[in-house]
C-alpha positions in Angstrom: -4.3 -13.5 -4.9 -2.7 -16.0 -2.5 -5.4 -18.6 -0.7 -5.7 -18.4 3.1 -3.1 -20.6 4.6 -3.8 -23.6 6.3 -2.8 -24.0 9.9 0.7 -24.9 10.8 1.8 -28.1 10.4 -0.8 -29.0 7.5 -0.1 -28.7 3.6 -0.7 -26.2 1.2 -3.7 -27.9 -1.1 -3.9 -24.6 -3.3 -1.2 -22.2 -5.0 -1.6 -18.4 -6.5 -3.0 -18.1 -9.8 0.7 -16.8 -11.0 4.1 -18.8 -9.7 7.8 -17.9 -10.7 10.0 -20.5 -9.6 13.9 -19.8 -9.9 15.3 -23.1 -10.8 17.8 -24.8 -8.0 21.7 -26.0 -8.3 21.9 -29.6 -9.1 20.6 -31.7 -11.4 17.8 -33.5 -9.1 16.7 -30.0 -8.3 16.6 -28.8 -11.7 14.7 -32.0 -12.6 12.3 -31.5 -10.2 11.8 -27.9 -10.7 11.4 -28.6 -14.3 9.4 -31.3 -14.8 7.4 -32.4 -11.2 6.4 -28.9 -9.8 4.6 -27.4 -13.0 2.6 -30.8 -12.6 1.7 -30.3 -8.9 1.5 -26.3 -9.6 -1.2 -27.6 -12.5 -3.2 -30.0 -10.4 -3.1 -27.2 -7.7 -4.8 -24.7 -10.2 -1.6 -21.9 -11.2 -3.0 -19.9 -14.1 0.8 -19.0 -15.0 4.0 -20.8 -14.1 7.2 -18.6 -14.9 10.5 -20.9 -14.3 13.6 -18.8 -14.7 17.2 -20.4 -15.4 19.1 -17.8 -14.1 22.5 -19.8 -15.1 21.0 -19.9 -18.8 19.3 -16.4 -18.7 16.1 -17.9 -20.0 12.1 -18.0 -18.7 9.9 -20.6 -19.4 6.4 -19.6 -19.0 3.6 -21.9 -18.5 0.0 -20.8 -19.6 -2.5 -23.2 -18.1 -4.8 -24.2 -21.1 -7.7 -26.6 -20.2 -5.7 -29.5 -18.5 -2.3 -28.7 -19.4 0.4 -26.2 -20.0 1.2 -24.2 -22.9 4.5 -23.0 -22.9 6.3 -19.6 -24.1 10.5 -19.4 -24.0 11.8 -16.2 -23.6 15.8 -15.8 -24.4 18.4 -14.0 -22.9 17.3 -10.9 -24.4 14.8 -10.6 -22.1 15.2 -8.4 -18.3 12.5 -8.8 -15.8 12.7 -5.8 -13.7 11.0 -5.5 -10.0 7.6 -3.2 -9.6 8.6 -2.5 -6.8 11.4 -0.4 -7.7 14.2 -1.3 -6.5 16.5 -2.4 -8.8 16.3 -5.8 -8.8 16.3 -7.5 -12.3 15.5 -11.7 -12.4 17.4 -11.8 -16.2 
């Protein structure tokens, strides 16, 4: 569930229990996809962080445990298809 939004102009001091993050072109973008965003997503409270490498056709999944992140790779086996149903895939 996503918290209530805060009004315009102000920062978001929360995040939803479960992020998925594609990560950006360029190397300062990856870095800060990779390694300064599931810090902030962790002192913000995510449950899950997913961070997909569409370029490597991997996931990284981040399970919150205590005060840091366990983490699960998933290879390029792996196809993540849309609920929703229509035919999007993120791998």
């Amino acid at each position: 569930m996503f918290p209530t939004l805060p009004p315009r102009g102000e920062k978001l001091r929360t995040c939803p229990e479960i992020v998925v993050e594609v990560i950006s072109e360029g190397e300062a973008a990856r870095r800060r996809d990779l390694v300064e965003k599931p810090d902030l997503r962790l002192r913000r409270g995510a449950l899950e962080y997913w961070i997909a490498d569409l370029a490597a056709r991997t996931l990284l999944r981040l399970i919150r445990s205590a005060d840091a992140w366990r983490d699960h790779r998933f290879a390029r086996a792996l196809v993540i298809v849309s609920a929703r149903k229509t035919g999007a895939s993120l791998l």
